[in-house]
N, C-alpha and C positions, 0 to 999 in steps of 0.2 A: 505515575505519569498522569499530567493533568492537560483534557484535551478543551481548548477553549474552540466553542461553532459562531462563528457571529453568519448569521444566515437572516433570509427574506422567511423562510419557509422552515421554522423550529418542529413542527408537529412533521416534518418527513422523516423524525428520525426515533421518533416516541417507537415502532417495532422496532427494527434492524439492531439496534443499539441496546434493547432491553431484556434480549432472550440468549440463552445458548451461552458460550464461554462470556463475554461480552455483559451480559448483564449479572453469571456469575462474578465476575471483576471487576465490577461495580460493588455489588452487595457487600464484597469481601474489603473494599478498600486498596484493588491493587493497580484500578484507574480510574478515574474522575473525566468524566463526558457532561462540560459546563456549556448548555443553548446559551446565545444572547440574539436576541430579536432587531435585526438590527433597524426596524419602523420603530423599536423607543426610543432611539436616537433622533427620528429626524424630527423639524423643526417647525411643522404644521400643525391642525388641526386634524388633518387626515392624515399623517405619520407618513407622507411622501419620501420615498428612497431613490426614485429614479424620475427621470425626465428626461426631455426631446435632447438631442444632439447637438452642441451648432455646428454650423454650416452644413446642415440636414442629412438626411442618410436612413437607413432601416433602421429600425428598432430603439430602445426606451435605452438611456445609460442608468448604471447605479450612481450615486449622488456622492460628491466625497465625502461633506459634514459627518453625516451616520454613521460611514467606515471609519472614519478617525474616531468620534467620540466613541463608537462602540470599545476600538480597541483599546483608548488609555480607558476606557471604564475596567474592563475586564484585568488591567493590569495595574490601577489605580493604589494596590494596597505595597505593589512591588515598587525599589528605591529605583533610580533613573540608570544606577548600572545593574541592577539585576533586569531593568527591561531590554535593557540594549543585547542580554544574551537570552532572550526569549526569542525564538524563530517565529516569524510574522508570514505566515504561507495564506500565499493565494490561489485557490485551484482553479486552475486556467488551460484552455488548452495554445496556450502561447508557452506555458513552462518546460521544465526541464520532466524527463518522464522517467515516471517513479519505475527504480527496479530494486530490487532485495539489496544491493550495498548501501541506497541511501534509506531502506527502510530502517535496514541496522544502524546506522548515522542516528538516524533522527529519535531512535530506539535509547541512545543514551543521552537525551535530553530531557529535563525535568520538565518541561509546560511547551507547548505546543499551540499556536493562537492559527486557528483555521479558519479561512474568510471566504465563503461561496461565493461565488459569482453568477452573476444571474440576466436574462434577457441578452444584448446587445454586447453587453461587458461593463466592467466596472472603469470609473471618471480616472486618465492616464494618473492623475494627482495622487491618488493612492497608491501605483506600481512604485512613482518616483519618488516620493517621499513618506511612505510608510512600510512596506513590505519589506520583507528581507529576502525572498525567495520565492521562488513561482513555480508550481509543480502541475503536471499533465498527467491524468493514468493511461493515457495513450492516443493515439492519432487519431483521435476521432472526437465530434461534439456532442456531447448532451446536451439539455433541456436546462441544466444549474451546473454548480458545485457542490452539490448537497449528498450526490453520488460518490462523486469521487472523491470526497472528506472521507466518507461513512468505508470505501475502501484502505485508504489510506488509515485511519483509524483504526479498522482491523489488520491491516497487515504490520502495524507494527506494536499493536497490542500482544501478537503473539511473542515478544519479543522481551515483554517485560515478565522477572521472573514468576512464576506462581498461574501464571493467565493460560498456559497449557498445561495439562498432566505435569509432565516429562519435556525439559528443557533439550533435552537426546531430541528428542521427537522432532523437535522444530531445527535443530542441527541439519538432521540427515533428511527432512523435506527435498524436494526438487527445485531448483535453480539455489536453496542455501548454501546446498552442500556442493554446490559446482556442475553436475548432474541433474538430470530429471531421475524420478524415484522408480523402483524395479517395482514387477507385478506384484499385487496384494491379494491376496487368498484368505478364506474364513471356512470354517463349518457350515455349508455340509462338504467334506471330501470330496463324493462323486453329486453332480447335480446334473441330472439328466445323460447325458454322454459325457457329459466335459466334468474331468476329475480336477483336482489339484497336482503339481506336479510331485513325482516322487523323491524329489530330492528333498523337498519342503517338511516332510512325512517323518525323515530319515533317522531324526534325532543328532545327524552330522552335523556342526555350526559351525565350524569352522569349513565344511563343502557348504552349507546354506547361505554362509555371506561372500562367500566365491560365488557362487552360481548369482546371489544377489548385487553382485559387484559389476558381474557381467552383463548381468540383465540390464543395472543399468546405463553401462557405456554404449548397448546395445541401442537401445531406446531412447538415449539422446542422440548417436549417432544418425540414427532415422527421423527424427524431427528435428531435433535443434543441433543439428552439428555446429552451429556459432558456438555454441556454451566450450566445445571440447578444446578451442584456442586459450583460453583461461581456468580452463580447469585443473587441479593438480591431480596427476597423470604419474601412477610408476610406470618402470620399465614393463611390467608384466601388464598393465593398462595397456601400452602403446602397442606390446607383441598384439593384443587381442585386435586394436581396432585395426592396425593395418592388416589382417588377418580375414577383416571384414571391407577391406578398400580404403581407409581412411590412414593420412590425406588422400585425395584426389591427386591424378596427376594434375599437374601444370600445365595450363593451355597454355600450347605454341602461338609465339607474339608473332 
């Protein structure tokens, strides 16, 4: 998987992207994290990328020159129909907001062109004629796109094979698998007062992934009961949660 950043700000990503799974996955060949600076594009002496607004208003715009040329630079060596299938994302908090099916989406796409957004926002000319897609990591604004690339970048790295341990592992995650994930326990057994539970102890697996099954219909019931309308639910799932109230009655209209 090959992740192209065209950004104002290339050195915010020199940590976050160079240690831990991430820059093992690098090292290894199993994805590629291409900066492009997008002040070598622009067309001064001072590498200007943004300017005043018309018909006035708060804050600086990005410029569209630099976004354009940055992006055919980065896609330059690809023929005109393999760029038309290269996803051109903008991280915006006007897009669509990232969650685990379209991280898995975007998971089976070979190149990836990520364009930060920065100050006031980026010149409409870009939305409307370059981009293919616009994505938010949720209801709220930061400071760039420089964040929400580097999330998006991690959540769906995990996704490419080799970049976790254990591909199981990233299956049975919380909100992958339909679910949030059942308690996790390690050595020491007992710590302080608080033990590990004895089922976990037991050497029973088939009682360990019951009990861990339950744990976690439990535990999404109690925070995210949304997830359990699309969740795939057996029969013996359902006896449990109505057993804990769920559904809700129906409020009288």
């Amino acid at each position: 998987m090959k992740f192209h950043v065209l950004t104002l700000f290339p050195e915010a990503f020199s940590g976050p992207m160079q240690h831990s799974m991430l820059g093992r996955a690098q090292e290894r060949g199993l994805i590629s994290i291409q900066l492009t600076d997008i002040r070598d594009h622009a067309h001064d002496a001072h590498n200007t990328a943004d300017d005043y607004q018309f018909g006035g208003g708060f804050g600086m715009v990005m410029k569209p020159e630099p976004i354009f040329e940055a992006v055919e630079d980065v896609l330059s060596s690809r023929s005109q129909e393999e760029r038309r299938d290269i996803p051109v994302i903008l991280m915006s908090p006007q897009g669509e907001t990232l969650d685990q099916e379209m991280v898995e989406e975007l998971a089976h796409e070979g190149e990836l062109v990520l364009i930060c957004g920065h100050y006031a926002g980026v010149d409409e000319r870009v939305r409307e004629h370059l981009i293919t897609r616009e994505v938010s990591i949720g209801d709220y604004v930061l400071t760039g796109g420089e964040l929400a690339a580097m999330v998006l970048i991690d959540a769906v790295s995990r996704f490419i094979d080799g970049v976790v341990g254990s591909q199981e592992n990233v299956l049975e995650d919380s909100i992958t698998c339909g679910l949030l994930q059942h308690p996790l326990y390690t050595r020491p057994a007992d710590f302080r007062e608080f033990s590990v539970p004895e089922i976990l102890r037991s050497g029973h697996h088939a009682e360990i992934e019951r009990w861990r099954r339950l744990q976690s219909l439990r535990i999404t019931l109690e925070k995210r009961p949304d997830l359990l309308s699309t969740a795939d639910l057996t029969l013996n799932d359902l006896a449990f949660l109505q057993s804990l109230g769920w559904p809700p009655p129906e409020s009288p209209e």
